[in-house]
C-alpha positions in Angstrom: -23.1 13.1 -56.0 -23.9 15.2 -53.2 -21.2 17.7 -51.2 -20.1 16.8 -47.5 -21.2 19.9 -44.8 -18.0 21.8 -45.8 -19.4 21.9 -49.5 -16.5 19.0 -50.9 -17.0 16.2 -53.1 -15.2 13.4 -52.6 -14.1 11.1 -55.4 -15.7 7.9 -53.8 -18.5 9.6 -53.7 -19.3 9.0 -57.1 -20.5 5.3 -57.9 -18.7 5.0 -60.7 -15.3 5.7 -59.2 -16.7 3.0 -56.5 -17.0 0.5 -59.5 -14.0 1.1 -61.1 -12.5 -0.1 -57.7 -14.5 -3.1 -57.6 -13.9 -4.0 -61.2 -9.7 -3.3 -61.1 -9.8 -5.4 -57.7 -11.7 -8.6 -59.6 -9.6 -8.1 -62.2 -6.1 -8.7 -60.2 -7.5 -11.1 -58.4 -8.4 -12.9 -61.4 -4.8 -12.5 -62.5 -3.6 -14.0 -59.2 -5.5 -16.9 -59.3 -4.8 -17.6 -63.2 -0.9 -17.3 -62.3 -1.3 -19.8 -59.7 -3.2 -21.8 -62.0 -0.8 -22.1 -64.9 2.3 -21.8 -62.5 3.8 -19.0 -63.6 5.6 -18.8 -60.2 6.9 -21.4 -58.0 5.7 -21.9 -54.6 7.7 -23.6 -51.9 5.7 -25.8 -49.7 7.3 -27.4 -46.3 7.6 -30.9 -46.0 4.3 -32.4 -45.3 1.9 -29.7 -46.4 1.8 -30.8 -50.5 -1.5 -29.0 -50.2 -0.1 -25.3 -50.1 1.0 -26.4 -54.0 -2.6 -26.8 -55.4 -3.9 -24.3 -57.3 -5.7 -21.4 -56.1 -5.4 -23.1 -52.7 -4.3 -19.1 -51.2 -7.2 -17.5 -52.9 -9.8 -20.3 -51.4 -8.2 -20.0 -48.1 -8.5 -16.1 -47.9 -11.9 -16.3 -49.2 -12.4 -19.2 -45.9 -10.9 -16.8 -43.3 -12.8 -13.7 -44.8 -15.9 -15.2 -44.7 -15.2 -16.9 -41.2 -13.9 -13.1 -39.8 -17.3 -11.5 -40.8 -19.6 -14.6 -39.4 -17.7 -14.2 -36.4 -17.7 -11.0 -36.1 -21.5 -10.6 -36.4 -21.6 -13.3 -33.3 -19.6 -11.1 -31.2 -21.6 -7.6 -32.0 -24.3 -9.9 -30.1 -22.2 -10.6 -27.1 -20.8 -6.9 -27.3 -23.4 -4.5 -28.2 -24.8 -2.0 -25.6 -28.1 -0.5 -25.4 -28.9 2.2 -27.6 -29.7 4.3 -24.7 -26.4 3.3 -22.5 -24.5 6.7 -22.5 -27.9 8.8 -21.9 -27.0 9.6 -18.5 
């Protein structure tokens, strides 16, 4: 873990703080999905959209539009990007 220019160390700097993160993170998401597997909560879907009751439906949808944000957004740095050189006067 190396110090910033002022001399500080941060906490994320160290990768096992990072990991601890990821592995609390999988672990409530875990927990999310095995609620809404054994229906320990009721949802309330609108009429016509039975679809929002199957299970883990949220967490494949959020996964979906994650995935679809990044792809997208790696299409638009294309269309976007400058030059490296475009503010050298």
């Amino acid at each position: 873990m190396q110090p910033d220019d002022n001399g500080k160390r941060w906490w994320l700097d160290d990768p096992k703080h990072v990991e601890w993160i990821f592995r609390g993170l999988c672990v409530v998401c875990a927990l999310l999905v095995a609620a809404d597997i054994f229906h320990l909560y009721h949802k309330h879907s609108h009429e016509g959209m039975d679809f929002l009751e199957m299970p883990g439906f949220y967490a494949f949808f959020g996964f979906v539009a994650y995935v679809g944000l990044v792809l997208t957004a790696k299409e638009l740095r294309k269309v976007l990007m400058r030059d490296e050189d475009y503010y050298d006067g």
